[in-house]
mmCIF file as Biopython writes it, N, C-alpha, C and O atoms, coordinates in Angstrom:
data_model
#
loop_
_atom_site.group_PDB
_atom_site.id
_atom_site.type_symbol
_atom_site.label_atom_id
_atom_site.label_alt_id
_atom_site.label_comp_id
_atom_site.label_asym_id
_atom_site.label_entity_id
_atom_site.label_seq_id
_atom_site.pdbx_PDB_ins_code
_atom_site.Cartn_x
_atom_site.Cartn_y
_atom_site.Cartn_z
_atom_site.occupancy
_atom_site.B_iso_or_equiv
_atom_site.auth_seq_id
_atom_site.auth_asym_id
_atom_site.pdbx_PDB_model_num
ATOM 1   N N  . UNK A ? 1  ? -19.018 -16.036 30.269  1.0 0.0 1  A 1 
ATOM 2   C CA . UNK A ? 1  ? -18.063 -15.666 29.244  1.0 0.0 1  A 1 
ATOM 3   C C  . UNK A ? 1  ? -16.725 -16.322 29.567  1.0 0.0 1  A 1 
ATOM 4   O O  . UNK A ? 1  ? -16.368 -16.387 30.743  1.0 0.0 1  A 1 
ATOM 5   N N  . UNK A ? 2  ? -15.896 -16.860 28.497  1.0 0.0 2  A 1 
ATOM 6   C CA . UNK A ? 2  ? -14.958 -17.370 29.001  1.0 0.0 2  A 1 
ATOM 7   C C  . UNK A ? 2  ? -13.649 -16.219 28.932  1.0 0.0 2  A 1 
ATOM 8   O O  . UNK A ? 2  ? -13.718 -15.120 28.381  1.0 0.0 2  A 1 
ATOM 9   N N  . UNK A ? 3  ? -12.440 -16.794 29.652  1.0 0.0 3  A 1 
ATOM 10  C CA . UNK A ? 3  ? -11.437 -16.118 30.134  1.0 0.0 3  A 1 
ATOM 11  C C  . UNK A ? 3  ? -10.328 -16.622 29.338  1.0 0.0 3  A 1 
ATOM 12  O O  . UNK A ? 3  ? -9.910  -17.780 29.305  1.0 0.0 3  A 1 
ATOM 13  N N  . UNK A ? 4  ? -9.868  -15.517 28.643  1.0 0.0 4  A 1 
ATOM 14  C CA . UNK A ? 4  ? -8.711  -15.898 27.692  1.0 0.0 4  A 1 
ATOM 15  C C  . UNK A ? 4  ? -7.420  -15.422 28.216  1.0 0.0 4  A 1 
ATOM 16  O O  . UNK A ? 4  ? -7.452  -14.422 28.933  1.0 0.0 4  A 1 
ATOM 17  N N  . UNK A ? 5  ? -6.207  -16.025 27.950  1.0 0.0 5  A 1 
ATOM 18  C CA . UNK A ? 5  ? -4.696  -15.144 28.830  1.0 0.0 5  A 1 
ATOM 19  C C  . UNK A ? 5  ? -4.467  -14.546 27.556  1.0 0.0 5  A 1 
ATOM 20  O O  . UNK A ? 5  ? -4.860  -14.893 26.442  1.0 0.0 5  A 1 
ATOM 21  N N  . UNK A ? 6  ? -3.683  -13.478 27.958  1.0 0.0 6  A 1 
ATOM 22  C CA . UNK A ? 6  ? -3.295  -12.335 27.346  1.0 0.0 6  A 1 
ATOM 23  C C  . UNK A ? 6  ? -2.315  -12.806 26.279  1.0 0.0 6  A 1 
ATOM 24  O O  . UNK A ? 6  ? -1.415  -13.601 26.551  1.0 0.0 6  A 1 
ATOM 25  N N  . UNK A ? 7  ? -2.466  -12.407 25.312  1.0 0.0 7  A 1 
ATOM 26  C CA . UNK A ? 7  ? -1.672  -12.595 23.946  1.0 0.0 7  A 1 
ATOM 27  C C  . UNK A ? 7  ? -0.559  -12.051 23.997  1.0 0.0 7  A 1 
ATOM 28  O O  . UNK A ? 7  ? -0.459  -10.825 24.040  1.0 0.0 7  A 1 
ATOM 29  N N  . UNK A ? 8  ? 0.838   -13.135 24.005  1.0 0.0 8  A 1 
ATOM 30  C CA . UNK A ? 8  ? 2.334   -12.293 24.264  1.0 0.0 8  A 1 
ATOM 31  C C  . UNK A ? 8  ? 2.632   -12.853 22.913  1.0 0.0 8  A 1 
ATOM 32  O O  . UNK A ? 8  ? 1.949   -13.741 22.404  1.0 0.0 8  A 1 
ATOM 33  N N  . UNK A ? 9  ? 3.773   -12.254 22.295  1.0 0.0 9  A 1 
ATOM 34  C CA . UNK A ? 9  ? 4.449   -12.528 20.688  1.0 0.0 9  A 1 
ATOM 35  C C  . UNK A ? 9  ? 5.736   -11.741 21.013  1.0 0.0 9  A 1 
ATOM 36  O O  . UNK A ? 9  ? 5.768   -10.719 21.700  1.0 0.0 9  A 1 
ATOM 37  N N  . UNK A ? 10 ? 6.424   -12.135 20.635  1.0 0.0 10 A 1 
ATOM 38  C CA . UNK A ? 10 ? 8.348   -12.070 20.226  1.0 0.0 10 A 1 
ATOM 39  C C  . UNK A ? 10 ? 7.910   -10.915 18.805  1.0 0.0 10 A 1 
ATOM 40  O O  . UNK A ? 10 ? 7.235   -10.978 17.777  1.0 0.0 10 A 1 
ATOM 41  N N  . UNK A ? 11 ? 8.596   -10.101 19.378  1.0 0.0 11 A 1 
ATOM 42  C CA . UNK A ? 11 ? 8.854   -9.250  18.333  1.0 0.0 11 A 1 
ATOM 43  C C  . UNK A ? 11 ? 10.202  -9.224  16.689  1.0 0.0 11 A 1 
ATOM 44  O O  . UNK A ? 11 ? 11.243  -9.758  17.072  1.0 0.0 11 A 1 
ATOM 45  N N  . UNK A ? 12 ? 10.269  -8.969  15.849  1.0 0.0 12 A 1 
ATOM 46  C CA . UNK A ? 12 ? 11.326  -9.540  15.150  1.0 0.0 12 A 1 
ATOM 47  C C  . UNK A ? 12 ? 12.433  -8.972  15.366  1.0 0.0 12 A 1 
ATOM 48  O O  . UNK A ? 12 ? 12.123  -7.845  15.752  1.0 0.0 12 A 1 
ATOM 49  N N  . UNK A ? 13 ? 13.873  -9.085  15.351  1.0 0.0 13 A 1 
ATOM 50  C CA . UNK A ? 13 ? 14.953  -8.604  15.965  1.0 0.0 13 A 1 
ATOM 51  C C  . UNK A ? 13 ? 15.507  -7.661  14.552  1.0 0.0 13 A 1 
ATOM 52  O O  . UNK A ? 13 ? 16.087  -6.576  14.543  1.0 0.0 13 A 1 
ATOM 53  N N  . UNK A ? 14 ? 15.051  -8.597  13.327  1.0 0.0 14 A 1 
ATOM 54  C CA . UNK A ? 14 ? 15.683  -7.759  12.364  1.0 0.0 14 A 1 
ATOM 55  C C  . UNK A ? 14 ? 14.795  -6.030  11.711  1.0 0.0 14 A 1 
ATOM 56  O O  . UNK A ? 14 ? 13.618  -5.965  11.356  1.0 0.0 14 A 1 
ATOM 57  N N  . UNK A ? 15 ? 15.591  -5.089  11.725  1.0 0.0 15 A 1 
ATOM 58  C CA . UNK A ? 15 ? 15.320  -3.957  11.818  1.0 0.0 15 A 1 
ATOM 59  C C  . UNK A ? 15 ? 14.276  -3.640  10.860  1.0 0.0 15 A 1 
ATOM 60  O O  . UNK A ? 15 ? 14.482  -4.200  9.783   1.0 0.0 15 A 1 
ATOM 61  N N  . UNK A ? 16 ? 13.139  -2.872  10.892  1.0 0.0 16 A 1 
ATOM 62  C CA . UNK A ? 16 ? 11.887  -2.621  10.372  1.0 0.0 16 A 1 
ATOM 63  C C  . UNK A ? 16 ? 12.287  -1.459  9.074   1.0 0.0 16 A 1 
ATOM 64  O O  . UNK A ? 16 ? 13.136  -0.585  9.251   1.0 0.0 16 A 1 
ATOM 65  N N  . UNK A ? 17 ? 11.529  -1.620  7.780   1.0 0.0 17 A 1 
ATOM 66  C CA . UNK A ? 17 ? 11.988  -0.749  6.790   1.0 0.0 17 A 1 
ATOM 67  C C  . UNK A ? 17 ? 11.690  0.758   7.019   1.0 0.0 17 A 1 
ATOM 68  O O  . UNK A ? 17 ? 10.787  0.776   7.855   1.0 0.0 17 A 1 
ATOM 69  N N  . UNK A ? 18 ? 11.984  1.904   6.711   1.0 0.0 18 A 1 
ATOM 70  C CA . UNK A ? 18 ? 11.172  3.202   6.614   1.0 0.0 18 A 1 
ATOM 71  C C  . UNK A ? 18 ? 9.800   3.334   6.117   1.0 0.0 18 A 1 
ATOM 72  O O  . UNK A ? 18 ? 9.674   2.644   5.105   1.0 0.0 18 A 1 
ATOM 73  N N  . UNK A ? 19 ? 9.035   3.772   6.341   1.0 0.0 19 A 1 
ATOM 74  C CA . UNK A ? 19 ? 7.853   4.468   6.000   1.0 0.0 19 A 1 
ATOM 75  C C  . UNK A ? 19 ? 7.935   4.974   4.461   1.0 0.0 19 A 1 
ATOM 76  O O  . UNK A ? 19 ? 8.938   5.682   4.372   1.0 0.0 19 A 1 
ATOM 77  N N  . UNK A ? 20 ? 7.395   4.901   3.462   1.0 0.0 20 A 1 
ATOM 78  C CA . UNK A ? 20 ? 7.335   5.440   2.302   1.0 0.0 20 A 1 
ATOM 79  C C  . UNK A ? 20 ? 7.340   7.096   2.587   1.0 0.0 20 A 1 
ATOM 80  O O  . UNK A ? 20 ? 6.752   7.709   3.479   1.0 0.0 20 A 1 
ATOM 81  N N  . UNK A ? 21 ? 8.166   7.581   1.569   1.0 0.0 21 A 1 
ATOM 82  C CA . UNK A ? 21 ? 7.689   9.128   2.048   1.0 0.0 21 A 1 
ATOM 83  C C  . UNK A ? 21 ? 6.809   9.559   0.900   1.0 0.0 21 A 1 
ATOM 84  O O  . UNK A ? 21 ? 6.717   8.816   -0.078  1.0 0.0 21 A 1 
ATOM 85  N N  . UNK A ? 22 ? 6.114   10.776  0.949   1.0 0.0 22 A 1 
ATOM 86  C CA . UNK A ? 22 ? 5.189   11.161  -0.346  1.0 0.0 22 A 1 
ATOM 87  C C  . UNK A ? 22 ? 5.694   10.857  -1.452  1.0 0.0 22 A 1 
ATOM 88  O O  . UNK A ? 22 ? 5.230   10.018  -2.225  1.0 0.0 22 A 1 
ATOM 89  N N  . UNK A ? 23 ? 6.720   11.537  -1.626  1.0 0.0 23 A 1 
ATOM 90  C CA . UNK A ? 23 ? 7.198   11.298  -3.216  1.0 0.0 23 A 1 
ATOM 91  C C  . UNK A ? 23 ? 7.062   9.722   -3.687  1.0 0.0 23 A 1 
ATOM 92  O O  . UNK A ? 23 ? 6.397   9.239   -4.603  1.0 0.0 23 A 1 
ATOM 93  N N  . UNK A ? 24 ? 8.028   9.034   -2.622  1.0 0.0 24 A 1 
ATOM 94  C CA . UNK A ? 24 ? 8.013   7.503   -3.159  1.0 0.0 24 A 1 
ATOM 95  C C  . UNK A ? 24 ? 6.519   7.008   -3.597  1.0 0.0 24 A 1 
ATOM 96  O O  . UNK A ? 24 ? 6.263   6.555   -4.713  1.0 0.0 24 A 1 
ATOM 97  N N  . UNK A ? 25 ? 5.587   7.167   -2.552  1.0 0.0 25 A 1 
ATOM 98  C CA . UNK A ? 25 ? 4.138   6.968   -2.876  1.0 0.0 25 A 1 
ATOM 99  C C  . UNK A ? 25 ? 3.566   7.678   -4.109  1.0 0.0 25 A 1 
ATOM 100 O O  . UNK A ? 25 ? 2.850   7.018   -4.862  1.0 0.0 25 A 1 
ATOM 101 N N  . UNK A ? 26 ? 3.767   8.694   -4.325  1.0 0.0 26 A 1 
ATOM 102 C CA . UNK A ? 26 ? 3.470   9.363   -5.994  1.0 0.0 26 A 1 
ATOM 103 C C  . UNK A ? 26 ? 3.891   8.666   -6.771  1.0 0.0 26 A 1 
ATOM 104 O O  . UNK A ? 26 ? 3.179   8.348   -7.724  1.0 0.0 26 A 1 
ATOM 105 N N  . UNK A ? 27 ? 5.321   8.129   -6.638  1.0 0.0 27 A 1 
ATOM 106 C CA . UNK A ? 27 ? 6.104   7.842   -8.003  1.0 0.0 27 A 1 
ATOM 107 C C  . UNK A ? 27 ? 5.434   5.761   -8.112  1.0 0.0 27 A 1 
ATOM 108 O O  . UNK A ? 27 ? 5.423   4.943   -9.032  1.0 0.0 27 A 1 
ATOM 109 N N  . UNK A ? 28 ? 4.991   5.711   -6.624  1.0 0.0 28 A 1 
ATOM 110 C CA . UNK A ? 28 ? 4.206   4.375   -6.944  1.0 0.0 28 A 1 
ATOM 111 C C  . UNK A ? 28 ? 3.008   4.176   -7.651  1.0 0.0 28 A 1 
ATOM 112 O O  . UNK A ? 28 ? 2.349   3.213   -8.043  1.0 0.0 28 A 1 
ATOM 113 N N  . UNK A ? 29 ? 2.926   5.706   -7.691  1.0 0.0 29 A 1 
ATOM 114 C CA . UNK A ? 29 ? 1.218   5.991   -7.851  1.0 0.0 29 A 1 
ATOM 115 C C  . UNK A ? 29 ? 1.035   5.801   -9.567  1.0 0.0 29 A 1 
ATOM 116 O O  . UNK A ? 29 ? 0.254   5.108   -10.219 1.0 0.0 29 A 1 
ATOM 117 N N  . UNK A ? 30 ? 1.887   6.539   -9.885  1.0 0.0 30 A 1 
ATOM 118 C CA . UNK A ? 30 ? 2.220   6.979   -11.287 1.0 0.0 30 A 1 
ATOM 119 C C  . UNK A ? 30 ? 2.207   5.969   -12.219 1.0 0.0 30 A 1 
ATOM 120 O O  . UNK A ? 30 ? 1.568   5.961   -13.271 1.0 0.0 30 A 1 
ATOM 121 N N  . UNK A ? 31 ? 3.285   4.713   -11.590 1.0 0.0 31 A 1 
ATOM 122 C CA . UNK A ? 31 ? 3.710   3.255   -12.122 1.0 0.0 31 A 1 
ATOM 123 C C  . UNK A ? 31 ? 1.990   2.717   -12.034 1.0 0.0 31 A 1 
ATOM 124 O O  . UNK A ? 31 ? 1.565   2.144   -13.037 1.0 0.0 31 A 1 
ATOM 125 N N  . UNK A ? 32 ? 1.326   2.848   -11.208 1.0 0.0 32 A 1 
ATOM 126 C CA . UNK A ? 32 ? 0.121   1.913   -11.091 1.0 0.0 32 A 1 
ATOM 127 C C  . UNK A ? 32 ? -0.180  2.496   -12.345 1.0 0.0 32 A 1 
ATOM 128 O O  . UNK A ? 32 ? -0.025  1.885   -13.403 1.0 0.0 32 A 1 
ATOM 129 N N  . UNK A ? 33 ? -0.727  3.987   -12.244 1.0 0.0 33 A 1 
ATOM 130 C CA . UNK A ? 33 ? -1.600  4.655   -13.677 1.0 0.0 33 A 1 
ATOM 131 C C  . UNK A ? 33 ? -1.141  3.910   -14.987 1.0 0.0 33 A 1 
ATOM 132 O O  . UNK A ? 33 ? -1.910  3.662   -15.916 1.0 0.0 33 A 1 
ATOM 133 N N  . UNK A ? 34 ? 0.518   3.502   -14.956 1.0 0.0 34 A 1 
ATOM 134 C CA . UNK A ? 34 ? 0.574   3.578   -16.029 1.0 0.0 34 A 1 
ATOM 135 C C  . UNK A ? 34 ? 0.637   1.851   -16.438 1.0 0.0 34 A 1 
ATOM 136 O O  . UNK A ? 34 ? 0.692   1.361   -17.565 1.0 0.0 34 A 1 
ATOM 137 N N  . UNK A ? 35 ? 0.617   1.355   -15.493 1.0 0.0 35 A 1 
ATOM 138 C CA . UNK A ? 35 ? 0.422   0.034   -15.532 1.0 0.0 35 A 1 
ATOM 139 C C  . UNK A ? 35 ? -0.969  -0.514  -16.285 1.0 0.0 35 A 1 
ATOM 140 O O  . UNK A ? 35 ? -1.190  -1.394  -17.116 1.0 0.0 35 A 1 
ATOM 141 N N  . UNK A ? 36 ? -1.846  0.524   -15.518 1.0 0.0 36 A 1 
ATOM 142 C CA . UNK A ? 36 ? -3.370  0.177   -15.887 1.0 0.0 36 A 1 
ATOM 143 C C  . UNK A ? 36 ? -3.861  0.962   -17.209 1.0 0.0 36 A 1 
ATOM 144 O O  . UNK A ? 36 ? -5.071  1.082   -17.399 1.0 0.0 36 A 1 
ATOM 145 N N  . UNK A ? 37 ? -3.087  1.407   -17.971 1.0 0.0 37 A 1 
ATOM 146 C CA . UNK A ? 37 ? -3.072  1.964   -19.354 1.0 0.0 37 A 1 
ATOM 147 C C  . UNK A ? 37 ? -2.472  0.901   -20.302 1.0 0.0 37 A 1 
ATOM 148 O O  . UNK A ? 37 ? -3.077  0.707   -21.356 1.0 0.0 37 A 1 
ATOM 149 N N  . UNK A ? 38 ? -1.454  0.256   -20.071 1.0 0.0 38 A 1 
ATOM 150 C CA . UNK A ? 38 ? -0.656  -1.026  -20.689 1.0 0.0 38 A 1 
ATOM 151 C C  . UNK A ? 38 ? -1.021  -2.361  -20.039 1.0 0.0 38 A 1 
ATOM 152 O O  . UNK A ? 38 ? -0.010  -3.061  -19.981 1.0 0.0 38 A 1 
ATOM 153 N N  . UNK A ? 39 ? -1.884  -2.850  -19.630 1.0 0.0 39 A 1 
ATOM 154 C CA . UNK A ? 39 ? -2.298  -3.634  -19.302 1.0 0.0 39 A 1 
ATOM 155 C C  . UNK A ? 39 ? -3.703  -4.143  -19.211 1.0 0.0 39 A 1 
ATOM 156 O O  . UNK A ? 39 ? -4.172  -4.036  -18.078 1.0 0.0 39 A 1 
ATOM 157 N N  . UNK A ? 40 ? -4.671  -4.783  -20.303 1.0 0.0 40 A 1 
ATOM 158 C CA . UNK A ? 40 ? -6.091  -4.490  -20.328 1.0 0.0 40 A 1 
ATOM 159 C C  . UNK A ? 40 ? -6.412  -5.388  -19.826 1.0 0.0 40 A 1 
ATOM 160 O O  . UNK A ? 40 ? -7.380  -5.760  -20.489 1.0 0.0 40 A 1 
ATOM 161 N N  . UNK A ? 41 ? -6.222  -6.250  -18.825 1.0 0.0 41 A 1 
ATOM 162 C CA . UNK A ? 41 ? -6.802  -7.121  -18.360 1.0 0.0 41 A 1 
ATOM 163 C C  . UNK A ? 41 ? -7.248  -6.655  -17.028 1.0 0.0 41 A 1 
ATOM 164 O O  . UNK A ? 41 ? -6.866  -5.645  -16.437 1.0 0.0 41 A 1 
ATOM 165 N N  . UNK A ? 42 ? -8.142  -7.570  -16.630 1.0 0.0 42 A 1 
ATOM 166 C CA . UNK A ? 42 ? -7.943  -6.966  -14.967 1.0 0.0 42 A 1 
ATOM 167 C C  . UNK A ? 42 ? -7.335  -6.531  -14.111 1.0 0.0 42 A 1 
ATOM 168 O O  . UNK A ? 42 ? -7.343  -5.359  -13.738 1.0 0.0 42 A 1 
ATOM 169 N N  . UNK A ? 43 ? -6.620  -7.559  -13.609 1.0 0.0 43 A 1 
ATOM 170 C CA . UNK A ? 43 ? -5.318  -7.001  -13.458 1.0 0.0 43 A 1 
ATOM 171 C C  . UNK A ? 43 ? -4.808  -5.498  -13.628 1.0 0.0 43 A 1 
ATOM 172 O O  . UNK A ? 43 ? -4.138  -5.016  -12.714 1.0 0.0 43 A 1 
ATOM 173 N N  . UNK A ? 44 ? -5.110  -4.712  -14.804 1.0 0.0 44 A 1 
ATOM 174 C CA . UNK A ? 44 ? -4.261  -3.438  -15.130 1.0 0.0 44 A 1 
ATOM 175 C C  . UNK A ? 44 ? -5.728  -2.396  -14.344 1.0 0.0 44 A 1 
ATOM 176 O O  . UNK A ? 44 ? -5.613  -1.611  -13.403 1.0 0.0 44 A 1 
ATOM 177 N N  . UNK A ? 45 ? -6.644  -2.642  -14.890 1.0 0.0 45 A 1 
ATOM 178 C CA . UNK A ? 45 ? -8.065  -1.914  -13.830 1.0 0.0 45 A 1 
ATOM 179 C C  . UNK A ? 45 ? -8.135  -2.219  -12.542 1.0 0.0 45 A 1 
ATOM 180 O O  . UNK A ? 45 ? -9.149  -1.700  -12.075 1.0 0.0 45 A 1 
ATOM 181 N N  . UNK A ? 46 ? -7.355  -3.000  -11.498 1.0 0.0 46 A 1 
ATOM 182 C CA . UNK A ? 46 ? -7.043  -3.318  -10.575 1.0 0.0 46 A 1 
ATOM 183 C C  . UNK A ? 46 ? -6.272  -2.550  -10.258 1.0 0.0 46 A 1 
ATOM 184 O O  . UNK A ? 46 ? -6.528  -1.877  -9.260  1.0 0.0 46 A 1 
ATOM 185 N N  . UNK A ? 47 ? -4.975  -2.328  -11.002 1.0 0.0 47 A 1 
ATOM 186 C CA . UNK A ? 47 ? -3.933  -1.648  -10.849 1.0 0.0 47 A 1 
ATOM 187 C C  . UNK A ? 47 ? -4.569  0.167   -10.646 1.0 0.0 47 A 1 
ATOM 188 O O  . UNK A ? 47 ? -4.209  0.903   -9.728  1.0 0.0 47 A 1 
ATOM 189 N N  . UNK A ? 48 ? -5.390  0.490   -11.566 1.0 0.0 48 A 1 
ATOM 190 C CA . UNK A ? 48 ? -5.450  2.016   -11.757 1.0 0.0 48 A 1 
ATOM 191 C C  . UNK A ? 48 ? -6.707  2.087   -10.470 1.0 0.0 48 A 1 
ATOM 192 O O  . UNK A ? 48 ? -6.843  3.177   -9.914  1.0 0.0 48 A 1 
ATOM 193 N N  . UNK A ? 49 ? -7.455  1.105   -10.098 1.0 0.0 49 A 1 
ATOM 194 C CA . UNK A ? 49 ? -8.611  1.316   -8.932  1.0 0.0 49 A 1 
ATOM 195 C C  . UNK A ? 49 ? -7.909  1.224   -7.625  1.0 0.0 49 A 1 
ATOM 196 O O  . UNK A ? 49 ? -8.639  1.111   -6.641  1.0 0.0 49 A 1 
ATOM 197 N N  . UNK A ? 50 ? -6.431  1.257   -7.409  1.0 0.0 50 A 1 
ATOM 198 C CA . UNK A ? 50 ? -5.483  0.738   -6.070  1.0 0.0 50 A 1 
ATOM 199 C C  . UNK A ? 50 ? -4.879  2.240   -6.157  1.0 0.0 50 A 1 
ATOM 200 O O  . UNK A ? 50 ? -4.926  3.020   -5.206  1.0 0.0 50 A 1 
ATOM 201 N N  . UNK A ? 51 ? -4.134  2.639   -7.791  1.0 0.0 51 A 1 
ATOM 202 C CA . UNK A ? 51 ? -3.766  4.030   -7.316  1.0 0.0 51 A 1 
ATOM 203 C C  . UNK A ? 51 ? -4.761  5.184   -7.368  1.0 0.0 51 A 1 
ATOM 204 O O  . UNK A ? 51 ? -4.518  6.376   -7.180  1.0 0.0 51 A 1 
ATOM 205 N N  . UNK A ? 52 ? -5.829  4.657   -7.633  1.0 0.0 52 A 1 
ATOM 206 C CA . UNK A ? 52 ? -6.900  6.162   -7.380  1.0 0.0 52 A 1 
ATOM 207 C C  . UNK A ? 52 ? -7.195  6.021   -5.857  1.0 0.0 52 A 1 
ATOM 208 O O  . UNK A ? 52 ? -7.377  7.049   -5.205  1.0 0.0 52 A 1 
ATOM 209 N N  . UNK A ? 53 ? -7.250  4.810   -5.263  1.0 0.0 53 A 1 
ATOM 210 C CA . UNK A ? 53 ? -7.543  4.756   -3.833  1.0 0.0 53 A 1 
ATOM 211 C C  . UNK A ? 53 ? -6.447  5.433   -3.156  1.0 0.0 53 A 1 
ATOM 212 O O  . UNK A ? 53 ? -6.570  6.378   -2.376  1.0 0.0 53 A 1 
ATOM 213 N N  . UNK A ? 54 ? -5.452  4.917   -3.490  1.0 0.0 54 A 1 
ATOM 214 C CA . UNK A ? 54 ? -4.559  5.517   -2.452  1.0 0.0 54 A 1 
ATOM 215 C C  . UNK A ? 54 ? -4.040  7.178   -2.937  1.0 0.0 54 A 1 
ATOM 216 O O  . UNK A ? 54 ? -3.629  8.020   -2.139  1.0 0.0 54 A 1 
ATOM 217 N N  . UNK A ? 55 ? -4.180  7.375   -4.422  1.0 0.0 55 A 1 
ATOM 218 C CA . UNK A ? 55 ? -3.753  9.064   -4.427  1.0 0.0 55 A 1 
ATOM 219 C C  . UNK A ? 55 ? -4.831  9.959   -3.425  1.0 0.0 55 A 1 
ATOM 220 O O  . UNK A ? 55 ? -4.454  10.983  -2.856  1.0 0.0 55 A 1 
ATOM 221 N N  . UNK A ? 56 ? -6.296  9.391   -3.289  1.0 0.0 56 A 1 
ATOM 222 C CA . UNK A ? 56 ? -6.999  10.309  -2.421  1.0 0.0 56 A 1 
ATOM 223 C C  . UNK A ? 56 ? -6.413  10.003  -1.521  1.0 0.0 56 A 1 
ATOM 224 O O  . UNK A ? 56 ? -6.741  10.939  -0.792  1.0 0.0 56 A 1 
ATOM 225 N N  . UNK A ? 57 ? -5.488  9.162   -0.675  1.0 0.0 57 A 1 
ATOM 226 C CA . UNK A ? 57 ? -5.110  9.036   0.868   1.0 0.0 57 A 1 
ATOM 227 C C  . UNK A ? 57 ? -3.602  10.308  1.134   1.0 0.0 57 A 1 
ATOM 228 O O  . UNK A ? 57 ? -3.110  10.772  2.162   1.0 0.0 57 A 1 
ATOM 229 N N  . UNK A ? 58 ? -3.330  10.471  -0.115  1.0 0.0 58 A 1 
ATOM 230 C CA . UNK A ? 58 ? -2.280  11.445  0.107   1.0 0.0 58 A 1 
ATOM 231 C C  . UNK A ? 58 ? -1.953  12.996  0.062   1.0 0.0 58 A 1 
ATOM 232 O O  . UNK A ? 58 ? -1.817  13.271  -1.130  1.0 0.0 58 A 1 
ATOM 233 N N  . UNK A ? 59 ? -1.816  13.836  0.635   1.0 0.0 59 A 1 
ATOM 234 C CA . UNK A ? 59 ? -1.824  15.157  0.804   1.0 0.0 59 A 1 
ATOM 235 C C  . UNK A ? 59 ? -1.680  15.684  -0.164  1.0 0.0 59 A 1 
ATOM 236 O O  . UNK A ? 59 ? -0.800  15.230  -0.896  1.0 0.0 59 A 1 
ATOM 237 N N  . UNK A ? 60 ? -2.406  16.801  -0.601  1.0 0.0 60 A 1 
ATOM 238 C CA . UNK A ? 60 ? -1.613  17.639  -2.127  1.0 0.0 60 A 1 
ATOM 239 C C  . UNK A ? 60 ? -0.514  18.344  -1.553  1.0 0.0 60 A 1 
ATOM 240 O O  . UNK A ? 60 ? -0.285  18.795  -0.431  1.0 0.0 60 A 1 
ATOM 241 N N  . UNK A ? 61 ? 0.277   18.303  -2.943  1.0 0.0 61 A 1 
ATOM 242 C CA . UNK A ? 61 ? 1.400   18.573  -3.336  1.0 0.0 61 A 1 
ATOM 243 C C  . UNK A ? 61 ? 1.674   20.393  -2.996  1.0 0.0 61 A 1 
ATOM 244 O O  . UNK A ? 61 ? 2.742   20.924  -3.301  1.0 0.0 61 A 1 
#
C-alpha cells in the first residue's frame, strides 16, 4: 500500500458567515414552495423537491 503525507491547507483569514437559524431556513423554505408554484419548468419542481427535502431536516415549530 502506498504512503501518502498528511494533507495540510491554510485556512481562510476572512471571517466565516453565521449558521442559518430556523426561521431564516423556513422563510427559505417558503420562497422555494413558492417558486415551484410560479415556475413550471423544471427548474420550479426542482425548486419545491429541495424545499420538501430540507423542511423534513428541520425541527417543528
Amino acid at each position: 500500500m502506498d504512503h501518502f503525507e498528511p494533507i495540510t491547507a491554510d485556512y481562510p483569514q476572512a471571517p466565516r458567515l453565521p449558521l442559518l437559524t430556523a426561521a431564516e431556513a423556513r422563510e427559505a423554505i417558503r420562497h422555494l414552495f413558492l417558486l415551484e408554484q410560479l415556475d413550471l419548468s423544471p427548474r420550479g419542481a426542482a425548486a419545491g423537491q429541495l424545499a420538501s427535502e430540507l423542511a423534513r431536516r428541520l425541527p417543528a415549530e
